[in-house]
GUMAR-69944 format. One record per residue (C-alpha): residue in one letter; residue number from 1; x, y negated, z. Coordinates in steps of 0.02 Angstrom, whole numbers. Layout:
REM residues N
+---+-----+--------+--------+--------+
| r |   k |     px |     py |     pz |
+---+-----+--------+--------+--------+
| A | NUM |      X |      Y |      Z |
...
+---+-----+--------+--------+--------+
//
This chain:
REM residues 276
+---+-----+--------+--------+--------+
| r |   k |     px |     py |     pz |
+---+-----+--------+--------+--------+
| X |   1 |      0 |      0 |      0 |
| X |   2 |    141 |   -134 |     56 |
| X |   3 |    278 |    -38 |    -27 |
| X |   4 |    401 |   -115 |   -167 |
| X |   5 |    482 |    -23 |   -285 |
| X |   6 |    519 |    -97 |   -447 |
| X |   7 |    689 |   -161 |   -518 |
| X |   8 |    720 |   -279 |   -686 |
| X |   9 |    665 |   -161 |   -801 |
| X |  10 |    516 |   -122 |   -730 |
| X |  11 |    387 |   -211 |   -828 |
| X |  12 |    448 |    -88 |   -962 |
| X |  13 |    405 |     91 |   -944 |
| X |  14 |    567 |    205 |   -922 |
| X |  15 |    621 |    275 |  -1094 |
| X |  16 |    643 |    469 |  -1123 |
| X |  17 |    748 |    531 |   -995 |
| X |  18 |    785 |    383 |   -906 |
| X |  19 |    709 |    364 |   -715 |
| X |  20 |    711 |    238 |   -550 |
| X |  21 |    725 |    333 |   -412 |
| X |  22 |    713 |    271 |   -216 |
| X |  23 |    733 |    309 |    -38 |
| X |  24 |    656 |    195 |     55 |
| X |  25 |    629 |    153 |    268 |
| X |  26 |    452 |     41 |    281 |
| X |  27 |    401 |    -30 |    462 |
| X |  28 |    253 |   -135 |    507 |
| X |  29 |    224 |   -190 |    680 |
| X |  30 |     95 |   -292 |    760 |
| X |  31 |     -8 |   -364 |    907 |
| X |  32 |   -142 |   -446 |    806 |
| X |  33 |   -264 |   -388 |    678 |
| X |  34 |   -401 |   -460 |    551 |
| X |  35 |   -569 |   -406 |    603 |
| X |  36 |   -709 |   -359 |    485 |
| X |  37 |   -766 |   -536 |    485 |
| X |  38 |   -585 |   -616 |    430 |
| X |  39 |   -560 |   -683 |    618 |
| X |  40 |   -377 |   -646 |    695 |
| X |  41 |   -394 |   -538 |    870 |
| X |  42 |   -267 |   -460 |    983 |
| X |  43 |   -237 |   -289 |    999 |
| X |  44 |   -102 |   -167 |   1084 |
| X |  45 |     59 |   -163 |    996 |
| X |  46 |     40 |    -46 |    864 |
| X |  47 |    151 |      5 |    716 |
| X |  48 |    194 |    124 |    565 |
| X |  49 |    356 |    187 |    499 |
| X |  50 |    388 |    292 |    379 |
| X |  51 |    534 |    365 |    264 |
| X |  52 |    486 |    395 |     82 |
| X |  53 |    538 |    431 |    -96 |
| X |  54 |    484 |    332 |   -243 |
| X |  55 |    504 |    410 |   -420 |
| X |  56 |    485 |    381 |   -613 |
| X |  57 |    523 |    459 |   -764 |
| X |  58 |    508 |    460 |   -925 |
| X |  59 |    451 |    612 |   -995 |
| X |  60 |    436 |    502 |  -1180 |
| X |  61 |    476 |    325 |  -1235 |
| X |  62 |    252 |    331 |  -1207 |
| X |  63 |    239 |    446 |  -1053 |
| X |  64 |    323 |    420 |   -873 |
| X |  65 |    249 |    489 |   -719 |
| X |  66 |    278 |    431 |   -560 |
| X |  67 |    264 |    484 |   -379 |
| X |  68 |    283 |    422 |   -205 |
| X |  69 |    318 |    534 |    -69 |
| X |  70 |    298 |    485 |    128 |
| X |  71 |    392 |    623 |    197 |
| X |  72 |    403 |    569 |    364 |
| X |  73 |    277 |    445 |    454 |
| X |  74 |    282 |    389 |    625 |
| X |  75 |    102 |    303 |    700 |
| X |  76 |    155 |    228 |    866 |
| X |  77 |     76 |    129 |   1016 |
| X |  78 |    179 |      8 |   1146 |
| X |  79 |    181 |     24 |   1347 |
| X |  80 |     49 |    -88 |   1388 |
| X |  81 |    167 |   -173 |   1530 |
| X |  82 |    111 |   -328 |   1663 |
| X |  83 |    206 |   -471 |   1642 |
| X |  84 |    172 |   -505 |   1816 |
| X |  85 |    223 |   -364 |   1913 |
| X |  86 |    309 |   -271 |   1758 |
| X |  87 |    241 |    -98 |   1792 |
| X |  88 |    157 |     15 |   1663 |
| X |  89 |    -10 |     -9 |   1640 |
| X |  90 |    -41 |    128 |   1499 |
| X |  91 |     93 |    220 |   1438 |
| X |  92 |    138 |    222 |   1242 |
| X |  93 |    102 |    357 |   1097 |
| X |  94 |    167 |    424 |    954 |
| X |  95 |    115 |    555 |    823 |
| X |  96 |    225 |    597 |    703 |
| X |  97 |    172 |    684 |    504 |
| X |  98 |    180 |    688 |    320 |
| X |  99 |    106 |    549 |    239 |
| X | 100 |    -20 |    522 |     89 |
| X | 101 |     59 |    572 |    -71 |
| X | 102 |     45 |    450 |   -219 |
| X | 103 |     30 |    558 |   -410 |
| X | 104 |     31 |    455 |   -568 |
| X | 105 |     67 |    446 |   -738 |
| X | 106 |     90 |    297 |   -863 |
| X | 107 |     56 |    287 |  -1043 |
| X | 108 |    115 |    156 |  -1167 |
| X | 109 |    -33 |     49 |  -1249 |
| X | 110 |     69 |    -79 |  -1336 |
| X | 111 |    228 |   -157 |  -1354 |
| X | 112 |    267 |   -286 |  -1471 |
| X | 113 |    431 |   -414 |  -1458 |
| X | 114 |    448 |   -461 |  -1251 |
| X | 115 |    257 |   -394 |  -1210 |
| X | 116 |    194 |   -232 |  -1169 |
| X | 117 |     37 |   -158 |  -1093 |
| X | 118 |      0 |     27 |  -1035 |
| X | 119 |   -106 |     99 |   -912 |
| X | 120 |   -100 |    205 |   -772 |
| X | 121 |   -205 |    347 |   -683 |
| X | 122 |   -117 |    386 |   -491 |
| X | 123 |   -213 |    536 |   -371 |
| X | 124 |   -191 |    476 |   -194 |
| X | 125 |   -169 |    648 |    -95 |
| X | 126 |   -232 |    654 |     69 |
| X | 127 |    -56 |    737 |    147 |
| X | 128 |    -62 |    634 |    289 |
| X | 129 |   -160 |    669 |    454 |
| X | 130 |   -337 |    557 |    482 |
| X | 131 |   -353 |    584 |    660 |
| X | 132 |   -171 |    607 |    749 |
| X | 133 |   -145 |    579 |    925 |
| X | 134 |   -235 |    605 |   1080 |
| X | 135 |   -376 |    485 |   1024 |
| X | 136 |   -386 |    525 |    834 |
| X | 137 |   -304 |    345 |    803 |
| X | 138 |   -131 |    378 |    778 |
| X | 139 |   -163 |    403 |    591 |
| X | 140 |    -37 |    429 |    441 |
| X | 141 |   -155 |    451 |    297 |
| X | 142 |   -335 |    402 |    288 |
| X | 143 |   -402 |    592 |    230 |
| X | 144 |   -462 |    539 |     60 |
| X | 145 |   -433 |    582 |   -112 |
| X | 146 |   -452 |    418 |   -209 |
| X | 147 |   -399 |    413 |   -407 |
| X | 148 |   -341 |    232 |   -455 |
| X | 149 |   -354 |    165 |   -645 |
| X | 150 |   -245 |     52 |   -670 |
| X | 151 |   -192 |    -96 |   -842 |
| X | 152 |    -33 |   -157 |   -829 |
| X | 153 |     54 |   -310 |   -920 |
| X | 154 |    237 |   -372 |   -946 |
| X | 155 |    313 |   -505 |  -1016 |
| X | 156 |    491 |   -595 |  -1017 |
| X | 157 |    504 |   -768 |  -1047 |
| X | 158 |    641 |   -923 |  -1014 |
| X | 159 |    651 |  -1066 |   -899 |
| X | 160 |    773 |  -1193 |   -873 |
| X | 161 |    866 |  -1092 |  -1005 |
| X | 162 |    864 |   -936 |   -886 |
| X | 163 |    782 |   -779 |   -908 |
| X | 164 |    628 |   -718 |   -821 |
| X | 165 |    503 |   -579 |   -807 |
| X | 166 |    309 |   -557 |   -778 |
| X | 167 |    199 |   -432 |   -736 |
| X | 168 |     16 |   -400 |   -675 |
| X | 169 |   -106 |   -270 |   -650 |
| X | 170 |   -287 |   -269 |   -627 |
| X | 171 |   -358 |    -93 |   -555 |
| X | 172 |   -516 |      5 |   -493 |
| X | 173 |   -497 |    141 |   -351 |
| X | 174 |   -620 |    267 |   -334 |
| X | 175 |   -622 |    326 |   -169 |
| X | 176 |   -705 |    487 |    -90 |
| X | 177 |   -775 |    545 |     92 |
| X | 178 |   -894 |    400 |    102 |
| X | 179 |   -757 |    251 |     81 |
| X | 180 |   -789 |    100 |    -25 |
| X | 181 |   -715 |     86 |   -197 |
| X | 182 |   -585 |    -46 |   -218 |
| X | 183 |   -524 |   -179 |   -348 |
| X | 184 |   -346 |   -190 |   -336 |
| X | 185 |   -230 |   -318 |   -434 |
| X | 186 |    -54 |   -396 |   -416 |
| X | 187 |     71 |   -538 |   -497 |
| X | 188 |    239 |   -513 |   -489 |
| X | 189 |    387 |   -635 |   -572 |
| X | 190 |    575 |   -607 |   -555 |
| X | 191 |    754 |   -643 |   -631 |
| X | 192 |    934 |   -577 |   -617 |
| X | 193 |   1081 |   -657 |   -573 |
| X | 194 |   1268 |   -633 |   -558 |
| X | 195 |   1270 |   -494 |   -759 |
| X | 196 |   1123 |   -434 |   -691 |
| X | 197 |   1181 |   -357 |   -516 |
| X | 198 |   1067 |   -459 |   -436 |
| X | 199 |    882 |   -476 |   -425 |
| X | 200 |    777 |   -606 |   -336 |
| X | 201 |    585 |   -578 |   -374 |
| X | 202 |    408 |   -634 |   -286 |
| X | 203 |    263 |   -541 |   -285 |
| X | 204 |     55 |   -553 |   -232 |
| X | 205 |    -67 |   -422 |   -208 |
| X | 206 |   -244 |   -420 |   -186 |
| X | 207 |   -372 |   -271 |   -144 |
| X | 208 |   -562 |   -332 |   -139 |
| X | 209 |   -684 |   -176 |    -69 |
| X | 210 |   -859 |   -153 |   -143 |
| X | 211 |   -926 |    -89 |     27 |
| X | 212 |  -1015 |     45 |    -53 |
| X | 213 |   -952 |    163 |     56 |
| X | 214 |  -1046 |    227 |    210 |
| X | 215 |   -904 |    253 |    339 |
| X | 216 |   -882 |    126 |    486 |
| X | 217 |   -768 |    -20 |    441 |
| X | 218 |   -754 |    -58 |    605 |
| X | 219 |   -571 |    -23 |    705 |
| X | 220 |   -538 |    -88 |    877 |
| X | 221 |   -341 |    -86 |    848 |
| X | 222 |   -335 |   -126 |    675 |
| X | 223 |   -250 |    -11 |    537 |
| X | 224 |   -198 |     13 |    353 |
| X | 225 |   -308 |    163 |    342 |
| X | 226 |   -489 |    104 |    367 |
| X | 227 |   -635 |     97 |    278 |
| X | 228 |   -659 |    -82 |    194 |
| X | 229 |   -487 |   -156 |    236 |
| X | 230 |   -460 |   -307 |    127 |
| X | 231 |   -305 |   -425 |     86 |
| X | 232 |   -213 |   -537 |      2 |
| X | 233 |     -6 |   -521 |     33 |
| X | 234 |    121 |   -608 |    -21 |
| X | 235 |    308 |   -559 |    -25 |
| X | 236 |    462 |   -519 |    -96 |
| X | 237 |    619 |   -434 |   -136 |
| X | 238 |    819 |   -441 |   -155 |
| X | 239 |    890 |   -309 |   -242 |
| X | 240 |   1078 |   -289 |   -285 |
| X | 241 |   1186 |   -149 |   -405 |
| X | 242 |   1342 |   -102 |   -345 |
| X | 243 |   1356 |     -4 |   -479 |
| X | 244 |   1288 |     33 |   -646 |
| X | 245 |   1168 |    177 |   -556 |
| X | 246 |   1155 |    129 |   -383 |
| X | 247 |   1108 |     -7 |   -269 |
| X | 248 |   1028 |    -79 |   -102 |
| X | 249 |    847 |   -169 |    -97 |
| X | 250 |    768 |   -264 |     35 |
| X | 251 |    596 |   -326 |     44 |
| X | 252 |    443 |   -429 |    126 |
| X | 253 |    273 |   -429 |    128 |
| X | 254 |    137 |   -501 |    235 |
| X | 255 |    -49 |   -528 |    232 |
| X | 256 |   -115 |   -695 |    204 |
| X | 257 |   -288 |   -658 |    246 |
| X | 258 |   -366 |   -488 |    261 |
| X | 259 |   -518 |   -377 |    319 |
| X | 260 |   -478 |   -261 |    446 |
| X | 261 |   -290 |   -229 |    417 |
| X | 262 |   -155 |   -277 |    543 |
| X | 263 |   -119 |   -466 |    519 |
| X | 264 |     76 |   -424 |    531 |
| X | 265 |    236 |   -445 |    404 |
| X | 266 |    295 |   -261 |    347 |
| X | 267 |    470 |   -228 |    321 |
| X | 268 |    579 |   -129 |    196 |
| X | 269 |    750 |    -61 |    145 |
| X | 270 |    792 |     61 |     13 |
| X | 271 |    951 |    152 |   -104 |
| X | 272 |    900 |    155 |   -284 |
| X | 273 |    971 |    243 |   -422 |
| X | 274 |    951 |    233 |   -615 |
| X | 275 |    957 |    384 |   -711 |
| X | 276 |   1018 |    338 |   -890 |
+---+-----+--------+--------+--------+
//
């Protein structure tokens, strides 16, 4: 959901052979949440972290499939402490699991000069566990299988006499055991510097639910798995290639406003490496 995983030639899909491949560590932590009204309220300190792989290939200059793998995911709660007499009030939890898998594939509409349009169909699998813990709230999936249709856009252009690139998506997410479908899209513009070794880019996401799902919305602590969450995020990303194959990433992204989500910045650091 918060994850970033694209490098300067990602607008493009990956020609035969080629791939991006990343290992990533993702954290979001927070104290607050937006409620199903838009309103900011407390909550215990809560978080997520996870370890993951992020893939794509190209199986033809038209065809690349992708996949994101949360291999490890940690769903955690703080001591509640006093700051007055500084005992322990509750204690903390953790549950610890395999996350939702993330199973897509790309195809090539168009491409024409520095444009170029495809689509994509991605299967979220419900790997992760809906109801971890000793309360059922220490979640690391949401227990849905959702199938996400998505059209993509690039473009490269110049300003100030220095290159750029641009890329959006608009998508619909059709999403099963009584959650509300979603309408997803994103912006995202970046350049290189230094031959290319190093990328600076900035990037928005949005995902609007149709609340035509019957599950309760409603989540005490917040969460990134309910039913109805809603956002806007902004962020961004440095990358850098050490070599011709490998390099280092880090990256930020926060929710502006939102609809039951955690109103917190998450957090995330990866090793890439480009198969050529």
């Amino acid at each position: 959901m918060f994850t970033c995983q694209f490098f300067t030639h990602a607008q493009w899909l990956e020609k035969k052979g080629n791939g991006y491949f990343k290992l990533s560590a993702w954290s979001l932590e927070a104290d607050q949440h937006y409620t199903n009204s838009g309103k900011i309220d407390p909550n215990a300190t809560r978080g997520i972290f996870n370890l993951n792989l992020y893939g794509k290939y190209g199986l033809s200059d038209n065809w690349n499939v992708i996949a994101y793998i949360p291999f490890f995911v940690k769903s955690y709660q703080n001591h509640q402490v006093s700051s007055v007499t500084n005992e322990t009030l509750l204690e903390g939890e953790a549950f610890n699991s395999f996350g939702d898998m993330d199973l897509g594939i790309e195809y090539r509409l168009f491409k024409k000069s520095k444009h170029a349009f495809s689509t994509t169909l991605t299967l979220g699998i419900p790997s992760g566990d809906s109801k971890g813990g000793s309360d059922g709230s220490y979640q690391t999936g949401d227990g849905e299988f959702n199938q996400q249709l998505r059209f993509n856009a690039g473009t490269s252009f110049s300003l100030f006499k220095h290159s750029f690139y641009g890329k959006g998506y608009l998508g619909f997410n059709n999403k099963t055991n009584n959650f509300s479908d979603e309408v997803k899209a994103g912006l995202e513009v970046g350049t290189s510097f230094v031959g290319s070794k190093l990328l600076l880019l900035l990037r928005s996401n949005m995902v609007k639910s149709l609340k035509n799902g019957s599950l309760n919305a409603s989540n005490n602590n917040g969460s990134i798995f309910a039913n109805n969450v809603e956002f806007i995020s902004i962020g961004g990303e440095v990358a850098w290639k050490f070599t011709k194959k490998l390099g280092v990433s880090l990256g930020y992204h926060s929710a502006i406003s939102g609809k039951v989500i955690y109103a917190a910045p998450s957090y995330e650091a990866g090793l890439f490496y480009l198969l050529k």
